[in-house]
Z-matrix of the N, CA and C atoms (Angstrom, degrees):
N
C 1 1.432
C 2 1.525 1 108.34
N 3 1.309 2 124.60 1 130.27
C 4 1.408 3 139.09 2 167.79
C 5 1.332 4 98.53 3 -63.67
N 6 1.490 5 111.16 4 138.34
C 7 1.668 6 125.90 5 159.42
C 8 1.261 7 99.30 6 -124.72
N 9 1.544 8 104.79 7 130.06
C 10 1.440 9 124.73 8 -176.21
C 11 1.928 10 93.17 9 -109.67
N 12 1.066 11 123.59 10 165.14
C 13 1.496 12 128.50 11 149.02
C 14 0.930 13 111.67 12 -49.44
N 15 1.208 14 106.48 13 131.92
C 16 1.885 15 111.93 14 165.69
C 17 1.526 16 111.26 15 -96.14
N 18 1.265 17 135.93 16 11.00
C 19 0.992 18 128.87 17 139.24
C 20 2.015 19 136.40 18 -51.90
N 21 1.333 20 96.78 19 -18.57
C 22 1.747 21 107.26 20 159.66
C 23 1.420 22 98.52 21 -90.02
N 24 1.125 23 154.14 22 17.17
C 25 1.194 24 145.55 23 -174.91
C 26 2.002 25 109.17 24 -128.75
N 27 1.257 26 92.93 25 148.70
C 28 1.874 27 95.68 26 172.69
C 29 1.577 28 116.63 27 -62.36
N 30 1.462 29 115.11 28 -47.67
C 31 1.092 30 114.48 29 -170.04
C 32 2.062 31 99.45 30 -118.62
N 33 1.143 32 97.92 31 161.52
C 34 1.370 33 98.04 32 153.47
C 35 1.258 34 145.20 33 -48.71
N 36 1.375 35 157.27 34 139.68
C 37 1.176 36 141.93 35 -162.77
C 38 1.381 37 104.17 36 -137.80
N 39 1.490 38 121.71 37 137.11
C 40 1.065 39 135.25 38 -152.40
C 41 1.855 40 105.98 39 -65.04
N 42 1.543 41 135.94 40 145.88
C 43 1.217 42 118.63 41 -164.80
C 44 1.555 43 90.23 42 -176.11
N 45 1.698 44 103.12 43 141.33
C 46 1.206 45 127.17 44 -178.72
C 47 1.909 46 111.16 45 -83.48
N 48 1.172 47 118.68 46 1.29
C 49 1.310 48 124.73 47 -130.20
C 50 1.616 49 80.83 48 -117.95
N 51 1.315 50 144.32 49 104.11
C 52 1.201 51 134.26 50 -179.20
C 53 1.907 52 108.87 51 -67.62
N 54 1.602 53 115.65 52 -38.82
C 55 0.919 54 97.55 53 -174.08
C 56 1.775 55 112.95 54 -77.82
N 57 1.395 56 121.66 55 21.54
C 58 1.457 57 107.41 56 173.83
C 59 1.335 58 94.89 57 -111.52
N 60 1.559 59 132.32 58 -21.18
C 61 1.449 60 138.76 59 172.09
C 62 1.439 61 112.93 60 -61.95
N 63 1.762 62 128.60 61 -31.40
C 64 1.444 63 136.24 62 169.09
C 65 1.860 64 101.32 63 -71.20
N 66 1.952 65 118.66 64 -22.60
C 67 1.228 66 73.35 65 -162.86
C 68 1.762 67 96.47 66 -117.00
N 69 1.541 68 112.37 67 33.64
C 70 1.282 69 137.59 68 -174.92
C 71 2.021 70 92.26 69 -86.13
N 72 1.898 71 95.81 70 -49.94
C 73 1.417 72 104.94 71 -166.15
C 74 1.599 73 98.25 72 -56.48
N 75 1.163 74 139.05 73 -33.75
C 76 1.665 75 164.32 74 -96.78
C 77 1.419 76 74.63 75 -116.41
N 78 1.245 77 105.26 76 -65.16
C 79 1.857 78 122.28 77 -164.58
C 80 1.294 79 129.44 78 -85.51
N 81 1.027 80 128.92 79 -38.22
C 82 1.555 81 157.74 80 -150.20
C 83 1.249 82 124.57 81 -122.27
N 84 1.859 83 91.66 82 -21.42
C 85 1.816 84 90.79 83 -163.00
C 86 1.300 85 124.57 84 36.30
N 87 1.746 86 113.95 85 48.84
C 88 1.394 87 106.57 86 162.06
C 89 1.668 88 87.48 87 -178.88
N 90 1.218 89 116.87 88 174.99
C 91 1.638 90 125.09 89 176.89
C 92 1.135 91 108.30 90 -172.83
N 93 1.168 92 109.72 91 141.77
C 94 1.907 93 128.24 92 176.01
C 95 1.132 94 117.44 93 -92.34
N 96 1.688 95 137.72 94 81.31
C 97 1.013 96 140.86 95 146.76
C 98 0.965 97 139.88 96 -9.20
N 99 1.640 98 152.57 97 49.77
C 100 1.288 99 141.09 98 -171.94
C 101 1.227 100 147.59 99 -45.13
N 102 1.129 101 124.97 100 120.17
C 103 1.955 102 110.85 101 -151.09
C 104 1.528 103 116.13 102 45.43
N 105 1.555 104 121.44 103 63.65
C 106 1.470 105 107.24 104 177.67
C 107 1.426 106 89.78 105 -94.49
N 108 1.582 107 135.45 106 -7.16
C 109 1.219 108 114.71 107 -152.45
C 110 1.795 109 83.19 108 -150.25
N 111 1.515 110 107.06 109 161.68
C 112 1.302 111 102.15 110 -165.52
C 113 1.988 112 89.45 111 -106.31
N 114 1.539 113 106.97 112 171.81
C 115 1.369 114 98.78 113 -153.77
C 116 1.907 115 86.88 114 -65.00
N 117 1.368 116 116.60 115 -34.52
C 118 1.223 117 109.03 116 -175.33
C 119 1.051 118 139.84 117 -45.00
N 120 1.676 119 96.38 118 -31.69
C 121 1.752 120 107.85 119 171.17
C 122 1.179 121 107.88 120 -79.91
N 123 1.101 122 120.15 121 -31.25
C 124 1.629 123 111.91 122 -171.19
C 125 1.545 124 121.83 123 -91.03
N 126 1.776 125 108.49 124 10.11
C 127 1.245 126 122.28 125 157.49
C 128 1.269 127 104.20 126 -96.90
N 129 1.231 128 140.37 127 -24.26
C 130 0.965 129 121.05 128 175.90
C 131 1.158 130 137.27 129 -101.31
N 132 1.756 131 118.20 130 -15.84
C 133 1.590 132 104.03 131 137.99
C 134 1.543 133 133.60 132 -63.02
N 135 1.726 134 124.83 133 -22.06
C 136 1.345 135 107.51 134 156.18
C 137 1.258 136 135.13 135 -63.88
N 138 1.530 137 114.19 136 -9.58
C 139 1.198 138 115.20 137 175.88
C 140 1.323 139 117.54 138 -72.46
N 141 1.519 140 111.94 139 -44.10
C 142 1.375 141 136.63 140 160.81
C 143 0.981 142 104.69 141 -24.99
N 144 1.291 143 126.01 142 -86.30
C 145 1.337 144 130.52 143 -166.01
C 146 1.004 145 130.27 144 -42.94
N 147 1.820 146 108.16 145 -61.94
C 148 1.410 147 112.40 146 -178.01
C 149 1.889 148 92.45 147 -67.01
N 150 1.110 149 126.09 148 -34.89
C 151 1.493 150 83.48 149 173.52
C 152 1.357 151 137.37 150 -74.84
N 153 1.378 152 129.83 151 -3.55
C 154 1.486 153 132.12 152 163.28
C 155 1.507 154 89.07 153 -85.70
N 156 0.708 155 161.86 154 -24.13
C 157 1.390 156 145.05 155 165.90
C 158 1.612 157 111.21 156 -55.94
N 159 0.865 158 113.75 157 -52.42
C 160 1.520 159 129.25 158 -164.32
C 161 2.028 160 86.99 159 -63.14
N 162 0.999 161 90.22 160 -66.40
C 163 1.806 162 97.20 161 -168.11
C 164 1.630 163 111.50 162 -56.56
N 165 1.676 164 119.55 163 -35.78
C 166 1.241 165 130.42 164 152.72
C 167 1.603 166 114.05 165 -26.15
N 168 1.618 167 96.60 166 -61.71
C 169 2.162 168 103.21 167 -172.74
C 170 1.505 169 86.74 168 -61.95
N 171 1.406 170 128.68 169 -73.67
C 172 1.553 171 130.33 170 -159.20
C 173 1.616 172 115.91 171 -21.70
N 174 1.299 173 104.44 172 -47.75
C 175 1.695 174 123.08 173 -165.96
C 176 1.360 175 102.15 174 -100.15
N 177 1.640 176 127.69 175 7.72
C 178 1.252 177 119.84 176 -168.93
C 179 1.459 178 147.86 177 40.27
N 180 1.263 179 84.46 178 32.93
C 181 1.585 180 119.22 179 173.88
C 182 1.494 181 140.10 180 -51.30
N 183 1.537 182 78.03 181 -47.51
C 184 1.734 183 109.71 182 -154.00
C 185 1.139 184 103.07 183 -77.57
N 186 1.499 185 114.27 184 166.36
C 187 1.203 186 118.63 185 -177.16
C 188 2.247 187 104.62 186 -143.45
N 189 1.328 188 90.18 187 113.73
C 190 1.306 189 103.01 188 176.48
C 191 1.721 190 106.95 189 -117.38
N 192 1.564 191 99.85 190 130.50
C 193 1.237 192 87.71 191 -156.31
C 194 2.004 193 89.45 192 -112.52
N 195 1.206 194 118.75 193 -173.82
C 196 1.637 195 133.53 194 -157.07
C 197 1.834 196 105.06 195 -65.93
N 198 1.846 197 107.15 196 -33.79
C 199 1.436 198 97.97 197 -159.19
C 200 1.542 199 86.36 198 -103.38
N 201 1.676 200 151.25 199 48.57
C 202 1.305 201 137.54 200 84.64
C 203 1.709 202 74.69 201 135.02
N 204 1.523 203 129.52 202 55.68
C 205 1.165 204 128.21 203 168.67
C 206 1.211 205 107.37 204 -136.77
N 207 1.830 206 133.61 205 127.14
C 208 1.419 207 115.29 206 160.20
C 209 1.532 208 106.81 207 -79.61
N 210 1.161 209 102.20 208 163.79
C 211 1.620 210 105.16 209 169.42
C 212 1.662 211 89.67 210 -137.37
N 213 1.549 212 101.10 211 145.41
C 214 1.350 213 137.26 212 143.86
C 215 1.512 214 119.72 213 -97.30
N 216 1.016 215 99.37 214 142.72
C 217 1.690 216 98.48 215 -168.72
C 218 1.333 217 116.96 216 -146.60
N 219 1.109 218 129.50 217 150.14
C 220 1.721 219 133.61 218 -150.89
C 221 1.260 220 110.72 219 58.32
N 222 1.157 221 122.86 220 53.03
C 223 1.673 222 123.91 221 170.26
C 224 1.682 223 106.17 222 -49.73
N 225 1.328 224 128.11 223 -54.98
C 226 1.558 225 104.87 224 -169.91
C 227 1.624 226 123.98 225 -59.79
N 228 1.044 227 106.01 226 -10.91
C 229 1.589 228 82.10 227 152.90
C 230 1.419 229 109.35 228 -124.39
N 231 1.138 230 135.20 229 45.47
C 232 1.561 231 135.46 230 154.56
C 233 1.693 232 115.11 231 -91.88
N 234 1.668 233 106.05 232 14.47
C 235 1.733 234 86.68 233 173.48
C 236 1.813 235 91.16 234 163.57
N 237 0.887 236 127.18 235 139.86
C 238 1.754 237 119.90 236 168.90
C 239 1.740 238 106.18 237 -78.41
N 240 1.068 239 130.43 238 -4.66
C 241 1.106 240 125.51 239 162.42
C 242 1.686 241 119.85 240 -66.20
N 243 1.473 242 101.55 241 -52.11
C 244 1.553 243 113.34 242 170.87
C 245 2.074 244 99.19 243 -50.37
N 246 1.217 245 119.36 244 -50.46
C 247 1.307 246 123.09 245 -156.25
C 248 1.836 247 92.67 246 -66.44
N 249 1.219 248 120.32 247 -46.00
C 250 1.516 249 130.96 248 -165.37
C 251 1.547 250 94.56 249 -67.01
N 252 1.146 251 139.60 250 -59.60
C 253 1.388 252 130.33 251 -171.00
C 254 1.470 253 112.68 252 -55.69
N 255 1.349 254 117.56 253 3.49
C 256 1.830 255 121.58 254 -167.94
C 257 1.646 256 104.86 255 -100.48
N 258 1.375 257 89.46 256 -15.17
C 259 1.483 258 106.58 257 164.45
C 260 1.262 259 134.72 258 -132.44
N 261 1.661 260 98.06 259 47.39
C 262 1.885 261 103.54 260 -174.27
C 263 2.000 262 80.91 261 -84.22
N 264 1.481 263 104.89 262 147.47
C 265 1.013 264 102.25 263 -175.20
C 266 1.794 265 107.74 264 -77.40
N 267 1.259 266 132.38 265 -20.36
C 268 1.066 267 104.21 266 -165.19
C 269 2.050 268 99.23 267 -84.91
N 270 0.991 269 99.19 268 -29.25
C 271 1.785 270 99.62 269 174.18
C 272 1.794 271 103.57 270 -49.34
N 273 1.320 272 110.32 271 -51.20
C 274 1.254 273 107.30 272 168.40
C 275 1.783 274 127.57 273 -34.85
N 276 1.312 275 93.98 274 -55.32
C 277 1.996 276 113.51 275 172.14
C 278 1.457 277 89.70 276 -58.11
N 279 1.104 278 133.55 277 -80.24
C 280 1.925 279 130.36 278 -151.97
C 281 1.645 280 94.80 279 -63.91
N 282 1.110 281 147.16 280 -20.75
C 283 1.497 282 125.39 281 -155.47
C 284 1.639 283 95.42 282 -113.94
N 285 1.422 284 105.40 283 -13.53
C 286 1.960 285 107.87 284 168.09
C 287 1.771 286 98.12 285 -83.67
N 288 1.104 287 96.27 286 -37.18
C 289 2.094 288 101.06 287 -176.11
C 290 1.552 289 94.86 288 -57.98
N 291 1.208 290 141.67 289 -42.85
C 292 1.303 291 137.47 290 -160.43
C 293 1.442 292 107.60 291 -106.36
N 294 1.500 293 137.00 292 -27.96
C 295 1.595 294 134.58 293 161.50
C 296 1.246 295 122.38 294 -120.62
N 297 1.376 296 102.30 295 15.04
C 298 1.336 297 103.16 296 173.74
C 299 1.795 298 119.60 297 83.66
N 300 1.093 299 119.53 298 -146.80
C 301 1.741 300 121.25 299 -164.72
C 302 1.703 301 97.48 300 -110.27
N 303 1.474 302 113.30 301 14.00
C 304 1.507 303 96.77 302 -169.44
C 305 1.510 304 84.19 303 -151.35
N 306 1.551 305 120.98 304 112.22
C 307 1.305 306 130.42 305 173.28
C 308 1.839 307 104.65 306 -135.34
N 309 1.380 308 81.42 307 166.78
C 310 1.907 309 95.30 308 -178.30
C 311 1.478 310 98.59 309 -150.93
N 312 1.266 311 112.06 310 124.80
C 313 1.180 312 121.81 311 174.44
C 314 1.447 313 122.29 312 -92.17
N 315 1.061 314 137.92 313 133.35
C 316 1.387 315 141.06 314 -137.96
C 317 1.433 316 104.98 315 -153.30
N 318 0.951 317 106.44 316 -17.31
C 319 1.983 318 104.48 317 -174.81
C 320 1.777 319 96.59 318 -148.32
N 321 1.166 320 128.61 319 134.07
C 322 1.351 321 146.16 320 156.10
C 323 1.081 322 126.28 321 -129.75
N 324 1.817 323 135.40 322 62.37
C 325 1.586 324 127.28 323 170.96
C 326 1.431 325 123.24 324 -78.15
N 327 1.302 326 100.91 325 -173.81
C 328 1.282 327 108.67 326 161.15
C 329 1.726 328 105.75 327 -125.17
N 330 1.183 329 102.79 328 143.50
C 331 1.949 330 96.62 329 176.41
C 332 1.661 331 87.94 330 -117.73
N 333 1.239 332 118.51 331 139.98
C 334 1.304 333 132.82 332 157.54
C 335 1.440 334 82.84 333 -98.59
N 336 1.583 335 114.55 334 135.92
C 337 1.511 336 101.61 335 139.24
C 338 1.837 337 120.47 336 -136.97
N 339 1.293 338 109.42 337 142.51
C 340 1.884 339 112.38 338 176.48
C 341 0.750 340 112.12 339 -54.89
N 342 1.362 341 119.67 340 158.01
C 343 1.518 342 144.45 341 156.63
C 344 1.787 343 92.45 342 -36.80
N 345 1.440 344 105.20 343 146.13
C 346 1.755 345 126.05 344 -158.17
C 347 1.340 346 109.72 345 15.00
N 348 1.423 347 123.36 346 60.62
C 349 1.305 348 129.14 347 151.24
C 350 1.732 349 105.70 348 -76.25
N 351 1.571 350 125.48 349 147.81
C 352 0.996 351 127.26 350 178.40
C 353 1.743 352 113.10 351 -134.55
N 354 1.301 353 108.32 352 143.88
C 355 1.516 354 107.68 353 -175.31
C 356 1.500 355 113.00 354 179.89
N 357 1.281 356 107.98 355 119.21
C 358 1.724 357 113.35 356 173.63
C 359 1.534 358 131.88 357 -79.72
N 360 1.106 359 145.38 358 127.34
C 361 1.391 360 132.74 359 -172.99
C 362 1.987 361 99.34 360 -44.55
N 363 1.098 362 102.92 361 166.85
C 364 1.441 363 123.40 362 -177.80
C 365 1.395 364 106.47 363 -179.84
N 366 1.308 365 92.32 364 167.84
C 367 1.752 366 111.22 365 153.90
C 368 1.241 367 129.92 366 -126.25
N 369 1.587 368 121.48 367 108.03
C 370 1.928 369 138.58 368 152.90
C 371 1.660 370 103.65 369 -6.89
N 372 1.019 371 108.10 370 -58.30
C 373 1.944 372 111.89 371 -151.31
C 374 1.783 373 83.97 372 -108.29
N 375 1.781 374 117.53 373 99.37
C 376 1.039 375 108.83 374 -170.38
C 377 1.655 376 104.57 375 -95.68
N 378 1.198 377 105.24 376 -25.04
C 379 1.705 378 131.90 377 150.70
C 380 1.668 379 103.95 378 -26.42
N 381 1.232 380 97.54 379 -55.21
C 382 2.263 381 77.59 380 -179.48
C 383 0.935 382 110.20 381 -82.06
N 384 1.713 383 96.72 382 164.71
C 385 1.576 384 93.13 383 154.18
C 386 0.921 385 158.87 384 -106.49
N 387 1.127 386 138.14 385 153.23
C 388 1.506 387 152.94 386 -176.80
C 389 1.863 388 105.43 387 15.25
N 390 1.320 389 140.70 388 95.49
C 391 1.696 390 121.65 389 -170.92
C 392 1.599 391 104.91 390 -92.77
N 393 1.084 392 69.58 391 106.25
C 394 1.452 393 82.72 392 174.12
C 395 2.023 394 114.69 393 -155.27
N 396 1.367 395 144.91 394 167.58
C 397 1.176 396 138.37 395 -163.34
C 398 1.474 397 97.72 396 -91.97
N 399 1.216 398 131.78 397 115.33
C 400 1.496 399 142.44 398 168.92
C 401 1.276 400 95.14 399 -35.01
N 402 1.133 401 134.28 400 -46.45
C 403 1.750 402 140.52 401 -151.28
C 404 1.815 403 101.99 402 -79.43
N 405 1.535 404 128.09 403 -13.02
C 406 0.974 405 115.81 404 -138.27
C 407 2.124 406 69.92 405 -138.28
N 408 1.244 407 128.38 406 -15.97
C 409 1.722 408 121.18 407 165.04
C 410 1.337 409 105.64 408 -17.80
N 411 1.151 410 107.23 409 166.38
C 412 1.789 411 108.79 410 166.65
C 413 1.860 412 89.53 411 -153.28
């Protein structure tokens, strides 16, 4: 498969190529990783999930909120699988590309979301600022 820049393109386009995924983040604030995860892993954290989800409703836990997403929340300790993806190394490379060599993680969910669920990126803590790598401003 040819990879062109996704900078001629509207959205990002999915790519094995980390340095076109750093410069997707550059643009887009976001990038599609291709094969970062094998289908196995990535059945088996959805399985994960929806099963702490599932057990979440049971115990009345959960929290489904109006615009058609459940969320689970505090994933690192809901499973060592959740904990292992915090250190897939290439997520490691893109999340130093975007804050640099010194990060703190502060939020880890999971969003299930339904068919016509709706929701825009944002930020909770409107009080900080902006996360992003000073080095990388324009």
């Amino acid at each position: 498969m040819t990879q062109t820049s996704s900078s001629s393109n509207l959205y990002p386009q999915a790519t094995t190529r980390l340095p076109m995924a750093k410069q997707d983040l550059d643009q887009f604030g976001y990038c599609l990783l291709e094969n970062a995860l094998s289908p196995e892993a990535t059945t088996a954290l959805r399985s994960r999930l929806v099963e702490q989800a599932e057990a979440e409703i049971q115990l009345g836990l959960d929290y489904q909120g109006n615009d058609g997403k459940h969320m689970v929340w505090f994933l690192l300790n809901k499973g060592q699988l959740f904990r292992d993806l915090l250190f897939h190394p290439q997520l490691e490379l893109l999340i130093s590309h975007v804050l640099g060599q010194t990060d703190l993680l502060s939020s880890y969910d999971g969003h299930i979301s339904k068919p016509g669920a709706t929701e825009v990126f944002h930020t909770n803590q409107s009080w900080l600022p902006i996360p992003t790598n000073r080095k990388k401003r324009r």
